[in-house]
ROVO-716560 format. One record per residue: residue number from 1; residue in one letter; chain; y, z negated, x negated of N, C-alpha, C, O in turn. Coordinates in steps of 0.02 Angstrom, whole numbers. Layout:
! residues N
SITE  pos  code  unit     nyy     nzz     nxx    cayy    cazz    caxx     cyy     czz     cxx     oyy     ozz     oxx
SITE  NUM     A     A       Y       Z       X       Y       Z       X       Y       Z       X       Y       Z       X
...
! end
This chain:
! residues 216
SITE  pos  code  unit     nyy     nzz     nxx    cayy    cazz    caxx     cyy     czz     cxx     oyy     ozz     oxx
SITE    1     X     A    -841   -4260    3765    -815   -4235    3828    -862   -4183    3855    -882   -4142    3813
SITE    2     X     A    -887   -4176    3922    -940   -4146    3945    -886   -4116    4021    -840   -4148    4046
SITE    3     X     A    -912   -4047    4042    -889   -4018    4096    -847   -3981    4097    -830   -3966    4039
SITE    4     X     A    -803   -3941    4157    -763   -3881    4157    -691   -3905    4126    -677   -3963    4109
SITE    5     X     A    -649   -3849    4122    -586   -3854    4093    -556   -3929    4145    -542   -3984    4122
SITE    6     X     A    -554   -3909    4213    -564   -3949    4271    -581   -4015    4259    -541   -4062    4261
SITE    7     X     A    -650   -4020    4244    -689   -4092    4257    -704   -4111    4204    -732   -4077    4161
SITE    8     X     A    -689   -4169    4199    -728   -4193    4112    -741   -4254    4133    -715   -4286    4179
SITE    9     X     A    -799   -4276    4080    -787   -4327    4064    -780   -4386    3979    -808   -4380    3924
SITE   10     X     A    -744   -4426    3999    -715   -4463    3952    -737   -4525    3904    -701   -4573    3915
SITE   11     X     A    -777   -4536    3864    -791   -4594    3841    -729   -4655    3801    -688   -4639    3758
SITE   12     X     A    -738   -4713    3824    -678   -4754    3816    -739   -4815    3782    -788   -4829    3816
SITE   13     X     A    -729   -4844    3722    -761   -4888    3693    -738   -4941    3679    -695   -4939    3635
SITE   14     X     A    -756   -5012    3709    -735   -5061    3720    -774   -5099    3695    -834   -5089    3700
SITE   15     X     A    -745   -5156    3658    -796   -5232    3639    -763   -5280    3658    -703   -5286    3668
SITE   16     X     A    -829   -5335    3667    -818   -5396    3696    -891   -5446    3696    -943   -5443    3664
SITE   17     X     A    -863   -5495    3752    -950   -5529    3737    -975   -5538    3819    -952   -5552    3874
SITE   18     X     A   -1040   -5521    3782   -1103   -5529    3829   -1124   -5607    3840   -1127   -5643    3791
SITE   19     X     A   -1138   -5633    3906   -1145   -5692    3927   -1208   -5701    3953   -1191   -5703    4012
SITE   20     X     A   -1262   -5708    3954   -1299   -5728    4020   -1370   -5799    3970   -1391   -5805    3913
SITE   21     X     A   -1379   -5833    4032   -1431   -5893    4011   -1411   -5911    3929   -1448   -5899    3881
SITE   22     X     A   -1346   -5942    3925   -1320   -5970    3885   -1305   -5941    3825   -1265   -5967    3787
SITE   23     X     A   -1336   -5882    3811   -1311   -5870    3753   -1242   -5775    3762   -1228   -5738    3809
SITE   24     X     A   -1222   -5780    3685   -1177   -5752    3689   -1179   -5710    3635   -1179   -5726    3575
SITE   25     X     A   -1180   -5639    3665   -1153   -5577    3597   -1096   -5538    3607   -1067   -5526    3660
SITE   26     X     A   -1081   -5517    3548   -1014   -5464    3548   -1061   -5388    3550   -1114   -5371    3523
SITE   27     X     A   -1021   -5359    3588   -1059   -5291    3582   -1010   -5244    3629    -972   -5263    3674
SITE   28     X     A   -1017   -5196    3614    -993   -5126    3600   -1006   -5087    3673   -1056   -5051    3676
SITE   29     X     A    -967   -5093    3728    -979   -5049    3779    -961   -4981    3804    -903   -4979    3782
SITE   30     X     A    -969   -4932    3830    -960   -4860    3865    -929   -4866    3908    -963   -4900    3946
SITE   31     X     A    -876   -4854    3936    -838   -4864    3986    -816   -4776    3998    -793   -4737    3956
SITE   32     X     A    -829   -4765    4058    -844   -4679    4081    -782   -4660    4128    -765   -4702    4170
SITE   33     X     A    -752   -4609    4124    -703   -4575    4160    -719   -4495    4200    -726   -4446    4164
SITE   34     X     A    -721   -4493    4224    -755   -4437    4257    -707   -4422    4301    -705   -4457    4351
SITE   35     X     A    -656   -4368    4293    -616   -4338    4338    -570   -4288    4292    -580   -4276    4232
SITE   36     X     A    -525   -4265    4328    -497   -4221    4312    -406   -4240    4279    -384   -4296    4264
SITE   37     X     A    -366   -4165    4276    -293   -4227    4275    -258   -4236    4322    -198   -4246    4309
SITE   38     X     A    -273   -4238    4376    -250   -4279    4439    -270   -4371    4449    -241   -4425    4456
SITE   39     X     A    -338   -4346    4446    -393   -4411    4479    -433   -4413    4441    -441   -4365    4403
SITE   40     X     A    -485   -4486    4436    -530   -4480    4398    -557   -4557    4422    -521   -4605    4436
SITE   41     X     A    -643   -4555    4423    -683   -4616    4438    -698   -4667    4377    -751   -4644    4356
SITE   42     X     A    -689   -4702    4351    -724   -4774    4305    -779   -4789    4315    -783   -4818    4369
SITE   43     X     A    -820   -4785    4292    -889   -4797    4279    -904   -4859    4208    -926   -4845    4152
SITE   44     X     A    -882   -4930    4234    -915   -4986    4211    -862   -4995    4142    -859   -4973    4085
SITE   45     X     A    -810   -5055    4198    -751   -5066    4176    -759   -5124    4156    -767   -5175    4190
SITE   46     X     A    -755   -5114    4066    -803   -5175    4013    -744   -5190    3968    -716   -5147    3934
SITE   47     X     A    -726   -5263    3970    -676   -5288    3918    -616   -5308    3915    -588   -5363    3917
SITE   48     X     A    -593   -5229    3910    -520   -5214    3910    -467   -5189    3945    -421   -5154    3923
SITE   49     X     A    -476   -5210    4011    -412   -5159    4058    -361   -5115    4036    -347   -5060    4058
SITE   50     X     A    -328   -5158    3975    -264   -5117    3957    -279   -5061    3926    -243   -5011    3929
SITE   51     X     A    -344   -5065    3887    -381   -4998    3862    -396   -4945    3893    -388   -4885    3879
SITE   52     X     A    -423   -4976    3949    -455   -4919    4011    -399   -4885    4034    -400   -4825    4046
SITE   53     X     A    -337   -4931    4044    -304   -4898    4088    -240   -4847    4066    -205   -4811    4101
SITE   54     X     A    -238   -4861    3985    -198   -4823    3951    -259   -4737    3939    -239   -4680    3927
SITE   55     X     A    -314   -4754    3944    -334   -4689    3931    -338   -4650    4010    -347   -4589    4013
SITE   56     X     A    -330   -4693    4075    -343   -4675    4116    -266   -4610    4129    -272   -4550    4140
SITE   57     X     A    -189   -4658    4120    -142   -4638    4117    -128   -4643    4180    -143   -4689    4218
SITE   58     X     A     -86   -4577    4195     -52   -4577    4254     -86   -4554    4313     -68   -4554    4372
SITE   59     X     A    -138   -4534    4286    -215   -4510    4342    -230   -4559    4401    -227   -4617    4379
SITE   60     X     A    -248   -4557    4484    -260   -4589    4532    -307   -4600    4503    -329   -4561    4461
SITE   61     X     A    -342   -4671    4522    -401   -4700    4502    -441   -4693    4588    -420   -4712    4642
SITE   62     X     A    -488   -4667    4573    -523   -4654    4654    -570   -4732    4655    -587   -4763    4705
SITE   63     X     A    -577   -4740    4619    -633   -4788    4611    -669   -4822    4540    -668   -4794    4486
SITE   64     X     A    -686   -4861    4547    -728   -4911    4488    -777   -4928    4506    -768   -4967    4553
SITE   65     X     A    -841   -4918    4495    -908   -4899    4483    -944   -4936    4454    -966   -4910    4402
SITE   66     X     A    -967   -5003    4468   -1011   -5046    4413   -1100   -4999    4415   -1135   -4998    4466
SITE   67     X     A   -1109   -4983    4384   -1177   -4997    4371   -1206   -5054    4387   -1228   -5048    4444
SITE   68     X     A   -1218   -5106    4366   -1247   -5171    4361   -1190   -5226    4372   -1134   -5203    4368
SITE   69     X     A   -1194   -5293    4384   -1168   -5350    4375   -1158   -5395    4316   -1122   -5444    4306
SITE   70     X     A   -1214   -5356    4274   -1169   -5413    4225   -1109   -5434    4159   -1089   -5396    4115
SITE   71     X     A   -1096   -5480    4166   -1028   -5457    4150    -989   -5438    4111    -928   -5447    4119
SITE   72     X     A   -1022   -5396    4044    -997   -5350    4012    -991   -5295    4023    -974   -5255    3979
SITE   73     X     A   -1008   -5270    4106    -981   -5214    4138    -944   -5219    4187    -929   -5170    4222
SITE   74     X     A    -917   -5300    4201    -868   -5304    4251    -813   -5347    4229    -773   -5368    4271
SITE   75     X     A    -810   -5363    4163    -770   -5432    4157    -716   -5389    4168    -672   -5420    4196
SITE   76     X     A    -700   -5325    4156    -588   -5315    4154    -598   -5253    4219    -569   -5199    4222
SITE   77     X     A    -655   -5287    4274    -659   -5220    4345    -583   -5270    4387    -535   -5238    4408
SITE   78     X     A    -584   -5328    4390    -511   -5365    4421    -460   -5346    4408    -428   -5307    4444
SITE   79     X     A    -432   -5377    4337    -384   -5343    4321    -381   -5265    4323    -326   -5255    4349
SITE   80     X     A    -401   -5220    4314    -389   -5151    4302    -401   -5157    4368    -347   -5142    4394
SITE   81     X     A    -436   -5169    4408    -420   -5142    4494    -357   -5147    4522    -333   -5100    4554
SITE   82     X     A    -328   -5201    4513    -233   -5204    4527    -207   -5182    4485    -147   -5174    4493
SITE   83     X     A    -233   -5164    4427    -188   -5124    4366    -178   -5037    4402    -129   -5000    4393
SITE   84     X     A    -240   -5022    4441    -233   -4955    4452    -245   -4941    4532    -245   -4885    4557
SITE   85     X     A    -252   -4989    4559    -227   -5001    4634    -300   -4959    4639    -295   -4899    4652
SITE   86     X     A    -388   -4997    4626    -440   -4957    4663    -482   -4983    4680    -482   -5042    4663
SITE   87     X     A    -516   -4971    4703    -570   -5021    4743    -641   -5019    4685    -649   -4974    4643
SITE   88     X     A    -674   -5062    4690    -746   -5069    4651    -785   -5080    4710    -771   -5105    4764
SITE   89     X     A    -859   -5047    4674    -935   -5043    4692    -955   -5071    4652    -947   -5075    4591
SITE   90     X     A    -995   -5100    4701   -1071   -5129    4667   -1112   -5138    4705   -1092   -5159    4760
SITE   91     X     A   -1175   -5128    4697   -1251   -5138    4747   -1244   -5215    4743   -1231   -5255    4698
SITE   92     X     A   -1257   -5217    4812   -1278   -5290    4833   -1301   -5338    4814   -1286   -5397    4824
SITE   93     X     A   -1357   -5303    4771   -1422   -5344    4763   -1418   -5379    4687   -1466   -5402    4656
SITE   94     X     A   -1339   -5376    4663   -1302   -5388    4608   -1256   -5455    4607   -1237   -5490    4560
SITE   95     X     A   -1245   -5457    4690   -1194   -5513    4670   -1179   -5567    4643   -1123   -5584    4623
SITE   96     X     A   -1240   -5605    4641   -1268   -5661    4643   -1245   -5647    4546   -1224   -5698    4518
SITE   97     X     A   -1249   -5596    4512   -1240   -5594    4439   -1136   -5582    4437   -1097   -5602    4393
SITE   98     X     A   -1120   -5549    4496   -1058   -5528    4522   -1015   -5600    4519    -968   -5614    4481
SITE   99     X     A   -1046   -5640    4571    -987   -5725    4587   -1015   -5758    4500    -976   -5803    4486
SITE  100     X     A   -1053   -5750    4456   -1042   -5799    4400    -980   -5771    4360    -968   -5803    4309
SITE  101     X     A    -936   -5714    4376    -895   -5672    4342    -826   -5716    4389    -781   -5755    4376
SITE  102     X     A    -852   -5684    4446    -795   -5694    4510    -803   -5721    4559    -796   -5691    4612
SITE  103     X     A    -818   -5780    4556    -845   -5844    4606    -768   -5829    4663    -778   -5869    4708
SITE  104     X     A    -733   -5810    4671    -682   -5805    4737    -657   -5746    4746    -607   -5740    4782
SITE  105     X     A    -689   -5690    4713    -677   -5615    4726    -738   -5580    4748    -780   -5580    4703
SITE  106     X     A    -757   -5548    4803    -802   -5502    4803    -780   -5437    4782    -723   -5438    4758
SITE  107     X     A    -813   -5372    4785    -800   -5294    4753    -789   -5258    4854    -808   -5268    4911
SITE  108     X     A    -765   -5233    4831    -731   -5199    4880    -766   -5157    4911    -747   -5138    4966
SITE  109     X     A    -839   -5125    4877    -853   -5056    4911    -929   -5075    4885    -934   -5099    4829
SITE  110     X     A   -1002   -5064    4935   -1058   -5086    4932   -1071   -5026    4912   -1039   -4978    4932
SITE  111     X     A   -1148   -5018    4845   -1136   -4951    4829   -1224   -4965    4885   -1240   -5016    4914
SITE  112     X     A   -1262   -4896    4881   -1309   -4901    4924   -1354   -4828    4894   -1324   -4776    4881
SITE  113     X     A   -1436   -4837    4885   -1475   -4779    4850   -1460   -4704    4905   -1468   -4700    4966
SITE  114     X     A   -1441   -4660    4865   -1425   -4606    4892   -1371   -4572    4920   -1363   -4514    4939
SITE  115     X     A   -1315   -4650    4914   -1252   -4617    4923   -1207   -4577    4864   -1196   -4596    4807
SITE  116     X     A   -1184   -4516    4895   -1141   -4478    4855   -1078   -4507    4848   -1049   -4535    4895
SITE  117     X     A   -1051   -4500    4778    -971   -4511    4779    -938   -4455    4778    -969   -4405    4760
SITE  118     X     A    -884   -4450    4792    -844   -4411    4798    -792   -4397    4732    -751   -4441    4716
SITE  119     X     A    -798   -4336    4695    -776   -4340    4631    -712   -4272    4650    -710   -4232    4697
SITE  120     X     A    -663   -4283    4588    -593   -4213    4596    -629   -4166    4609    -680   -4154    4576
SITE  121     X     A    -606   -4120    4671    -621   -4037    4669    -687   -4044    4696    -730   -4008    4672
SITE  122     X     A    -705   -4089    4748    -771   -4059    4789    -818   -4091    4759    -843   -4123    4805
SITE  123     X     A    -852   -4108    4702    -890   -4112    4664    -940   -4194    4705    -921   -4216    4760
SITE  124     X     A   -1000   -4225    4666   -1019   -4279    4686   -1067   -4311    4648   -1108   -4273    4622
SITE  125     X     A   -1074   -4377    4638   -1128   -4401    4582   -1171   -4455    4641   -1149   -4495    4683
SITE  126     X     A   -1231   -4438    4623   -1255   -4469    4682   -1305   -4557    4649   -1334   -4566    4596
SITE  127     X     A   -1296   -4602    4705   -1306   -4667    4678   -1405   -4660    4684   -1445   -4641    4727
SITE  128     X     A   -1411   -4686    4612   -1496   -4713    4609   -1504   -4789    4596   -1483   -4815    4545
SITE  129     X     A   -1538   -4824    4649   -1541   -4884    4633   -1607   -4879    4573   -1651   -4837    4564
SITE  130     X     A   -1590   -4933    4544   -1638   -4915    4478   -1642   -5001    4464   -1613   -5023    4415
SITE  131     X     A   -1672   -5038    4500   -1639   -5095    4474   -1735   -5132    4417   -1790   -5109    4430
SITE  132     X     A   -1724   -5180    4370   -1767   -5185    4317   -1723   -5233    4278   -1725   -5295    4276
SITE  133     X     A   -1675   -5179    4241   -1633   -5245    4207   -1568   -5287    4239   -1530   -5330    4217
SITE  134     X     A   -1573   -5260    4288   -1564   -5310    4362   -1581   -5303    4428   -1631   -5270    4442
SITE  135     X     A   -1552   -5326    4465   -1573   -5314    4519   -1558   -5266    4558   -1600   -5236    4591
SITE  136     X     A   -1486   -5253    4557   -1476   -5205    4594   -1417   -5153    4526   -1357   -5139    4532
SITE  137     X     A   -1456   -5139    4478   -1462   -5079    4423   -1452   -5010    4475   -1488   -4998    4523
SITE  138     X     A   -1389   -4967    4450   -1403   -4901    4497   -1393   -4862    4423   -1386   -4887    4367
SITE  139     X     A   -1396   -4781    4448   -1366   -4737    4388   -1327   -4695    4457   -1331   -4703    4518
SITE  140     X     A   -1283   -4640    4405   -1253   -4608    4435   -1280   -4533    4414   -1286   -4524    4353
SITE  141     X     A   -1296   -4477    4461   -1341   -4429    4444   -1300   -4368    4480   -1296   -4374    4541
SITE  142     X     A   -1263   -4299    4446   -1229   -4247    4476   -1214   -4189    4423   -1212   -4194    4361
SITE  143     X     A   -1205   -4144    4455   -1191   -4083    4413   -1139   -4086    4391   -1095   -4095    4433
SITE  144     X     A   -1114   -4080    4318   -1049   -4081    4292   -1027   -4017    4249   -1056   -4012    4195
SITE  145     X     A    -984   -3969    4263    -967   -3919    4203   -1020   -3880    4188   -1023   -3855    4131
SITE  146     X     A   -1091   -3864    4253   -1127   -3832    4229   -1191   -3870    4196   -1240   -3847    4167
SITE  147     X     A   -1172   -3932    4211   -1246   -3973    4169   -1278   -4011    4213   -1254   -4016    4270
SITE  148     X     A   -1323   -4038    4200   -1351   -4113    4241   -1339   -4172    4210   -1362   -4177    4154
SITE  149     X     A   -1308   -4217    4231   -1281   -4266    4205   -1314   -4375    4238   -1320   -4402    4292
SITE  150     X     A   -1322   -4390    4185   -1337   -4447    4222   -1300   -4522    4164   -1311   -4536    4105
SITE  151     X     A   -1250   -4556    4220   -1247   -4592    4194   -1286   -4668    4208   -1284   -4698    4262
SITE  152     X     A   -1320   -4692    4151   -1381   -4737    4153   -1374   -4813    4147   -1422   -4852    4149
SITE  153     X     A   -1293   -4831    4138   -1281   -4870    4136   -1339   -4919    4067   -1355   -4908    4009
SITE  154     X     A   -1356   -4986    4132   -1404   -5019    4058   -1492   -5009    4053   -1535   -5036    4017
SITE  155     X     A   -1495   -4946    4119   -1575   -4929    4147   -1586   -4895    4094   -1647   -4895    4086
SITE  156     X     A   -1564   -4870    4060   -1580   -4823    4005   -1557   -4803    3950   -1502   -4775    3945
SITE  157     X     A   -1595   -4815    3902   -1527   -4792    3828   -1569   -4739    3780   -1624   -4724    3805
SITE  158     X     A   -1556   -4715    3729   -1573   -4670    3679   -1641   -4719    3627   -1630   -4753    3577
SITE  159     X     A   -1692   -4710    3651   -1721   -4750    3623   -1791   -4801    3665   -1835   -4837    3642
SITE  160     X     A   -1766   -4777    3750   -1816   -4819    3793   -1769   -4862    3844   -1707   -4865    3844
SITE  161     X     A   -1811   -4892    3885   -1788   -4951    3924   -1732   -4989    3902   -1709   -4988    3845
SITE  162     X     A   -1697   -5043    3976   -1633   -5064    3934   -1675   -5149    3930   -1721   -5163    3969
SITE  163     X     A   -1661   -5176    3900   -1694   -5270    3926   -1704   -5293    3953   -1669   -5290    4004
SITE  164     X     A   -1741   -5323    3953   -1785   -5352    4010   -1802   -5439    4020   -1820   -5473    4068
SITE  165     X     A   -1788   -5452    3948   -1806   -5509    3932   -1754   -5596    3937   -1746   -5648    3905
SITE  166     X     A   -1729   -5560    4002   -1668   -5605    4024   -1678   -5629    4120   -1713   -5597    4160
SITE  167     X     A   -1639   -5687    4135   -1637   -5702    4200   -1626   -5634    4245   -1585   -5594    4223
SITE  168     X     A   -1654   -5621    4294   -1633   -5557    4352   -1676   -5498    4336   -1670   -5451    4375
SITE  169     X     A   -1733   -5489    4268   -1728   -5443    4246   -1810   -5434    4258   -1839   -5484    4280
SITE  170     X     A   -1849   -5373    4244   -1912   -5377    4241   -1933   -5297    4209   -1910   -5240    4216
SITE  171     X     A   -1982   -5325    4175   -1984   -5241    4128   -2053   -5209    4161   -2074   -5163    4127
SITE  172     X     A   -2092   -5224    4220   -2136   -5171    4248   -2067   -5138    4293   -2048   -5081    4280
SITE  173     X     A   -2036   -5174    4342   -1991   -5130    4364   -1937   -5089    4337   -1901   -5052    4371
SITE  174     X     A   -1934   -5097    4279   -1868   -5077    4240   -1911   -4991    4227   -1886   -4939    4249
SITE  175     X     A   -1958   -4993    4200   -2024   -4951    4209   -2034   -4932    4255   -2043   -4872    4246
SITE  176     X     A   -2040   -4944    4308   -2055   -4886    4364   -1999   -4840    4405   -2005   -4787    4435
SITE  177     X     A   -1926   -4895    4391   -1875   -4867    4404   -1873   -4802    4378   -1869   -4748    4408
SITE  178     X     A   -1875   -4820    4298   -1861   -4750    4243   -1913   -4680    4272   -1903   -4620    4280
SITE  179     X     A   -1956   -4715    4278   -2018   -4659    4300   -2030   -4620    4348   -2062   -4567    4346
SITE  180     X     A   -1993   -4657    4416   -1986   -4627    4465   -1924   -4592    4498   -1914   -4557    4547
SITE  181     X     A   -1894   -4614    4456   -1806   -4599    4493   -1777   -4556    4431   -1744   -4504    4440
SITE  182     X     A   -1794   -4585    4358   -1760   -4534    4329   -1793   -4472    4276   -1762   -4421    4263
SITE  183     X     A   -1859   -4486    4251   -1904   -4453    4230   -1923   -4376    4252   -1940   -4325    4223
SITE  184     X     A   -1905   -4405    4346   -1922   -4308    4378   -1843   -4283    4370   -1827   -4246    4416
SITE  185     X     A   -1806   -4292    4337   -1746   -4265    4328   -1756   -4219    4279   -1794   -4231    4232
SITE  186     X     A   -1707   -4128    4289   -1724   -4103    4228   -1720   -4136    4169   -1693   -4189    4156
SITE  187     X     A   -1757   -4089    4127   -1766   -4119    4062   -1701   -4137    4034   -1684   -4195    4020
SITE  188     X     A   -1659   -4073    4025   -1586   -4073    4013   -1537   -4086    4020   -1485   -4054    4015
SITE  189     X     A   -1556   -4160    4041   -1504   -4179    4107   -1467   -4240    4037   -1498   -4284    4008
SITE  190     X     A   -1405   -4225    4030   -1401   -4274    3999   -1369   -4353    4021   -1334   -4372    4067
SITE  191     X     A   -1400   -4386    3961   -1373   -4454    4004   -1338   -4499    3972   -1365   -4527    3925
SITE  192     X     A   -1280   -4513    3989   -1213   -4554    3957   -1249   -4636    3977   -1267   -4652    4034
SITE  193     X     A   -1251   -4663    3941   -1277   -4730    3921   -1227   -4775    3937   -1168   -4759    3947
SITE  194     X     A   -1258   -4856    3940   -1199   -4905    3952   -1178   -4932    3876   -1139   -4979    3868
SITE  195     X     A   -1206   -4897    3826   -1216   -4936    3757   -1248   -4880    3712   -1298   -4846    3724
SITE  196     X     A   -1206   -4878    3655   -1225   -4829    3604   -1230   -4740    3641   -1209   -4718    3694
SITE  197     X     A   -1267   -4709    3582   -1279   -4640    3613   -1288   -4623    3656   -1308   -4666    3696
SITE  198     X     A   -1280   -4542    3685   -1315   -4511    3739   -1365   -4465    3703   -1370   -4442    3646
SITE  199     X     A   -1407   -4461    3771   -1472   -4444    3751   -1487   -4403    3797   -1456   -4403    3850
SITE  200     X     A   -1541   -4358    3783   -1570   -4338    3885   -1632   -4350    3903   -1673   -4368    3861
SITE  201     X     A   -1650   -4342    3972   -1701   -4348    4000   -1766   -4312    3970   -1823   -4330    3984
SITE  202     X     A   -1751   -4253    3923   -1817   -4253    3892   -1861   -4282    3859   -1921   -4295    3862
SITE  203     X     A   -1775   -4294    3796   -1789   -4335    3732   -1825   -4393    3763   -1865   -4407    3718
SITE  204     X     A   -1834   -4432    3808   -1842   -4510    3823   -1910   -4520    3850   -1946   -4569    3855
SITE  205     X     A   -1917   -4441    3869   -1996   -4416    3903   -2031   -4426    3860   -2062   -4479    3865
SITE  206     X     A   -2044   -4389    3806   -2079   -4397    3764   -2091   -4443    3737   -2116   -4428    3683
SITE  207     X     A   -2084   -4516    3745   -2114   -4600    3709   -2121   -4625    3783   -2143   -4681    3795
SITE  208     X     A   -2101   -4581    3830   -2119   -4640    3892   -2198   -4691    3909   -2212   -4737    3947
SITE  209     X     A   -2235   -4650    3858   -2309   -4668    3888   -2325   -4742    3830   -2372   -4782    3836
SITE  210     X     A   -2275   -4744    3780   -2258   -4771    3716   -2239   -4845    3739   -2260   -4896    3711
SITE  211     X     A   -2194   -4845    3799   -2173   -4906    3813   -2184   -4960    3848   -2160   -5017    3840
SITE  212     X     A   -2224   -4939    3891   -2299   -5005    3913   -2306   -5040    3866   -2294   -5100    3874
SITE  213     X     A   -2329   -5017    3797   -2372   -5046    3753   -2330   -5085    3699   -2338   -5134    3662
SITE  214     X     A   -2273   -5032    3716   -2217   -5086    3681   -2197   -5158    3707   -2188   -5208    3672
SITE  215     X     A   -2193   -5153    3774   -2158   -5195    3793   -2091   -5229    3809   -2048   -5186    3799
SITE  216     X     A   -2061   -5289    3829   -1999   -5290    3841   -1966   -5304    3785   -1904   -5307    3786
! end
């Protein structure tokens, strides 16, 4: 839990399976709550609705927040959207990964680089398109409880870049995203992941020059 008595946020851990170009894994997702006890935003509603929405409680849901399209960060954004009566985002440039989930549902709310959301008590996390391990990849980037906070969805994890080595995806851009959008972020900025640990923007600095050579 990160932020003021006020603002927190919440990690909710969900499994399920990952789908794309035929094959299939079970794996372990981050599903983010960011609000207070009134209200609170979802940040990449993976799996389990009834999970999400029992930790959500009796809290207004302002919104649901995909990061990315694919669909181990959107398979339970339907259900839990009528479960908690809220609208979903997603960048555009996603859908096309969006209709293989929900071929007769679109998302309700277009997210767009540089727009702020609107979080409990004034507050705001602002959208970075970051797209690499897809297309239209954002993070969410704002001051929380006194910190810098970024959530990185699948652009970034504890350890380097997120994959690359799939349909939609490309690892020079996944790389320049990181480099340009989230690299000049303070060092200390920490960043809540779509998968496994958080980490921060320093820690990730230091091998960045490491991962060219690594590869995807």
């Amino acid at each position: 839990m990160t932020g003021s008595a006020s603002l927190r946020v919440d990690r909710v851990i969900t499994r399920g399976e990952f789908t794309l170009d035929g094959q299939t894994f079970m794996v372990d997702n981050n599903v983010w709550l960011v609000g207070n006890d009134q209200e609170v935003m979802i940040i990449d509603a993976a799996h389990d609705p009834s999970v999400i929405a029992a930790a959500v409680g009796a809290r207004t849901v302002t919104g649901i927040v995909a990061t990315h399209g694919h669909n181990d960060h959107i398979n339970a954004a339907a259900e839990l959207a009528d479960l908690v009566r809220a609208p979903i985002a997603l960048h555009p440039a996603d859908a096309e990964l969006w209709r293989m989930v929900y071929p007769h549902r679109a998302p309700d709310r277009a997210l767009a680089d540089g727009q702020h959301l609107g979080l409990p008590g004034g507050g705001t996390l602002q959208v970075l398109h970051t797209p690499g391990h897809s297309p239209g990849g954002i993070c969410l980037y704002g001051p929380l409880g006194g910190n810098s906070v970024l959530f990185s969805g699948d652009t970034l994890f504890r350890g380097g870049p997120g994959a690359t080595g799939r349909s939609f995806s490309d690892f020079p851009t996944i790389l320049t995203s990181i480099r340009t959008r989230l690299l000049i972020l303070p060092s200390a900025t920490i960043v809540h992941t779509g998968h496994g640990d958080d980490t921060t923007i320093g820690e990730e600095a230091v091998d960045a020059d490491d991962w060219a050579r690594r590869g995807h």
